[in-house]
N, C-alpha and C positions, 0 to 999 in steps of 0.2 A: 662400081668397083674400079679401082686404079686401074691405070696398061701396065702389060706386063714386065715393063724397063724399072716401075717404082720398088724401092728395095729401102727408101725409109717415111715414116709417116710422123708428120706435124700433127702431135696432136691436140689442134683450135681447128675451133668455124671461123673465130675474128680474122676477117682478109686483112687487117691492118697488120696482125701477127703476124699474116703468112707471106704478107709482100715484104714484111721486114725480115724477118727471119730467112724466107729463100732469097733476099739479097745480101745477108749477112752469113750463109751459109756457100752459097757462090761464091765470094768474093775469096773464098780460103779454099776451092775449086769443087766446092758439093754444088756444082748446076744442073746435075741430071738424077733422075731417079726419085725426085720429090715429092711426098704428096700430102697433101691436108685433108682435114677429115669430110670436105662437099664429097670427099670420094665415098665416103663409108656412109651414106645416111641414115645406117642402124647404130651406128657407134653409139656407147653411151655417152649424157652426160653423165661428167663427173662430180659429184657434190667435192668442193675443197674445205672438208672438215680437217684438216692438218692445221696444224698450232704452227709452224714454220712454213717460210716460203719453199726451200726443199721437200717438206712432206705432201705439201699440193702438189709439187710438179709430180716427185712420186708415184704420187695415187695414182694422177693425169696416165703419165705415162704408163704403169701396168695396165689398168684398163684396157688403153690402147692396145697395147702389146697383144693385150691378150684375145683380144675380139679380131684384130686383124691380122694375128700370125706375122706381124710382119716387126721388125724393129721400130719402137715409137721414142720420139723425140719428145717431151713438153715443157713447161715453162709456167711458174706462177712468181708475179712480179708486182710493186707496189710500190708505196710514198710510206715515206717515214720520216714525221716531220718532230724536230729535235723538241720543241715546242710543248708538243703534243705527245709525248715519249713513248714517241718510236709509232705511233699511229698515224692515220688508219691501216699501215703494212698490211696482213696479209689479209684486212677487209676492204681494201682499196676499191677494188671496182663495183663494192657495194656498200661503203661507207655512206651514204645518204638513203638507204636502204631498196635501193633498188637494185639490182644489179645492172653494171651494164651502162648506167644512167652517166657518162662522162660530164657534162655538166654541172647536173643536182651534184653531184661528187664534187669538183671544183669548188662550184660557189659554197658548199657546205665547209668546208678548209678554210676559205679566204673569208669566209665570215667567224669562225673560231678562232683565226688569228687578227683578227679583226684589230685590236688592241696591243698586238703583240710585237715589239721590235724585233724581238730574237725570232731570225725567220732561215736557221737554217736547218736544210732537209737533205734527206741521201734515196735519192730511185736503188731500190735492189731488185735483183732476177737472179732467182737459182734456175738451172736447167738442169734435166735429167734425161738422161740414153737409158733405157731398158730394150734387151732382147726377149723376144718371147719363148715361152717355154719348149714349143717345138717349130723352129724356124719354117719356113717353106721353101719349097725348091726354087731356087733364085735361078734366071739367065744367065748365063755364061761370062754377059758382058758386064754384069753387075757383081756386089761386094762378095763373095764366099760366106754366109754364116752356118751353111749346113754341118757345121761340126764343132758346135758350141759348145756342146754339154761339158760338164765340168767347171766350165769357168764362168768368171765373175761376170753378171749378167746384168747390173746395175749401176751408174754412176753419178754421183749428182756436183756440181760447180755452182759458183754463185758471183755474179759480177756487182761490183757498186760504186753509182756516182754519185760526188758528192756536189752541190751547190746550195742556194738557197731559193727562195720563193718569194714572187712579186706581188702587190697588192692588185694587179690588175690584170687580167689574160692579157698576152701577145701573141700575136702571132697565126696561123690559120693552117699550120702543117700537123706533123704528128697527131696525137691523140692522149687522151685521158689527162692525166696533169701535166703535159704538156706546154700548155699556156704559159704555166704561173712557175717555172721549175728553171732554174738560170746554172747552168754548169759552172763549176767554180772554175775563176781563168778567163769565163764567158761574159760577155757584157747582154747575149742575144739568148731569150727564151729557147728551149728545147722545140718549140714550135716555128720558130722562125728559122731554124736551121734546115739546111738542103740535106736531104734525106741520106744523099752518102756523110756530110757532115755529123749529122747526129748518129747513122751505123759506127763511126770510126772512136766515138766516145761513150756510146750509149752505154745503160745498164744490162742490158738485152744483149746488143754486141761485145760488151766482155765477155759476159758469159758462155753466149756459144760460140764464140771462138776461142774460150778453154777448152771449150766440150770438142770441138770439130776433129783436132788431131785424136782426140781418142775414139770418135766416130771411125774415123778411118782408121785407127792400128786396131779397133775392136771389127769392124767390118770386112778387114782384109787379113787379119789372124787366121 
């Protein structure tokens, strides 16, 4: 179980998620109260049966919400290569059919475009805030949601960057298509990028820092 200061919940096990997000949720002053799901080890997975990236985070998110009482944050993000129209989006991280498989994913892209000069692609991330249906008694020092009912309890944003895609990985940072994914404007793979670099432009980082001010006007309402 979380400490009792936690008043909102990431909902992923991917540490790569959760180092990015609680620095990109930091950075706009959410650095205390956070927690990802190594807290919950009952939490469900969630199957991401949604036809859009907003209906997985969705899911993600009530799920969450609702098994841990607590407010859940989630996130379902992807490649969508102009190419390949608008694939593998929201099968991204299991586009080579494994889930998960960052590489098999990669090389299964850079081998379909294999042939192809038209190599541009756009990373999207919708996020979604959902509160749960009967909040918990929070700390004093933490956000007030005990007197939610009535209002609007769901929210979802969506960030997107656009660039295109290299014939060869670069790079050794980041994650998933990372390698091959060049920011437009960018000369340096998303993976070559210093990690506040890539928070300040990411797909990820738009998005929840749409989402963050309404974390806070929804958490402190």
């Amino acid at each position: 179980m979380p400490t009792e200061s936690a008043w909102l919940v990431l909902a992923t096990r991917n540490l790569h998620k959760v180092e990015e997000l609680s620095r990109i949720l930091a950075s706009v002053g959410f650095d205390d109260g956070l927690t990802g799901l190594d807290s919950f080890p009952d939490a469900p997975e969630v199957p991401e049966t949604g036809l859009t990236f907003a209906d997985n985070a969705l899911l993600k998110a009530r799920a969450i919400a609702s098994c841990t009482g607590l407010p859940a944050v989630a996130d379902d993000s992807g490649l969508c290569v102009d190419a390949l129209h608008g694939m593998p989006g929201v099968f991204s991280a299991r586009w080579s059919g494994r889930h998960g498989d960052d590489r098999a994913n990669l090389e299964l892209v850079l081998g379909q475009l294999a042939d192809v000069s038209e190599r541009g692609a756009q990373f999207v991330c919708a996020a979604a805030l959902v509160l749960p249906s009967t909040p918990p008694v929070t700390p004093s020092a933490t956000p007030d949601i005990s007197d939610m009912s009535g209002q609007r309890r769901e929210w979802t944003v969506t960030g997107v960057l656009a660039g295109s895609l290299t014939r060869k990985p670069r790079g050794s940072g980041g994650f998933g298509y990372d390698p091959i994914f060049v920011p437009e404007g960018s000369t340096l793979t998303t993976a070559e990028l210093a990690p506040e670099e890539k928070d300040a432009i990411s797909h990820r980082g738009r998005a929840f820092r749409a989402l963050a001010p309404i974390v806070a006007a929804t958490l402190n309402a």
